[in-house]
C-alpha angles and dihedrals in degrees: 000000000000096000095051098047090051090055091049094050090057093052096046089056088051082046096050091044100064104018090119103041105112085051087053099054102030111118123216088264083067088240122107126222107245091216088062101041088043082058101042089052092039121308108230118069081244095054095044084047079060085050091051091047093047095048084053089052104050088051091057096049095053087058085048100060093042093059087041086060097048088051085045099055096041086051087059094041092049088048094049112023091179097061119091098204084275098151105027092049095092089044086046100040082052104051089046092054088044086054086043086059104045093040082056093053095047092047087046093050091040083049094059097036088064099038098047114120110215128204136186142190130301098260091052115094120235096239088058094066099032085060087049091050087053099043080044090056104042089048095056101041123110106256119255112262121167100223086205096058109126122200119197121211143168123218146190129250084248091057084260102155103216101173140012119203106216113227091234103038137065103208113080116247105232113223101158152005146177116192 
């Protein structure tokens, strides 16, 4: 639980920090102009590279946490049967709607970050920055995860995984295995 609120804390700061950029940048035109953006998220291609990787992260640690809090809660319920959650509701209604929060500014900056429409200057060609709005936008978008998606394993009394049965195949993948 610790680890995974600090990590949390550190991406809600990054959060925090650029959740109006786009605002920020945006002309009257509503387009921003992707040299601008590039340097407000970097400046160099390595240091918005560091940008993308820390949105995703920050999307991974507030799953993370989510799922933290859900352990964590479970792990209460399972030493004391008999308490409701009586005196852990108010600490638990307030991180959720902390991760609510967080989750919200990290769909809104992803949002915008997607939707943003980029220009350039005259001498660039259109297809130039429509080409940097789509790398943009494919950088910056949540990854693709099928939430339906069941893996099969068998396990050892210890909590050793042997085998993992992939949802598409029908041949087991071995990851492991004591003879």
């Amino acid at each position: 639980m610790k680890s995974a609120d600090d990590e949390f804390y550190r991406s809600q700061q990054f959060l925090e920090k650029h959740r109006g950029v786009i605002d920020e940048l945006m002309d009257d035109d509503g387009r921003v102009d992707y040299r601008r953006l590039e340097e407000t998220l970097g400046g160099e291609a390595k240091e918005v590279d560091h940008f993308v990787r820390e949105l995703h992260l920050a999307r991974a640690a507030i799953a993370i946490r989510r799922k933290a809090m859900v352990a964590n809660a479970a792990s209460v319920a399972l030493m004391d049967p008999t308490n409701p959650y009586a005196a852990l509701r108010k600490f638990v209604e307030a991180q959720v709607q902390e991760l609510e929060d967080a989750d919200a500014v990290a769909i809104e900056l992803t949002e915008r970050l997607t939707q943003v429409e980029l220009k350039g200057r005259w001498r660039d060609s259109s297809k130039s920055v429509a080409a940097r709005q789509e790398r943009l936008r494919a950088r910056v978008s949540p990854p693709r995860i099928n939430g339906d998606t069941e893996n099969c394993y068998v396990m050892t009394s210890s909590g050793q995984i042997l085998q993992v049965l992939a949802p598409d195949e029908d041949e087991p993948l071995q990851l492991a295995q004591d003879e």
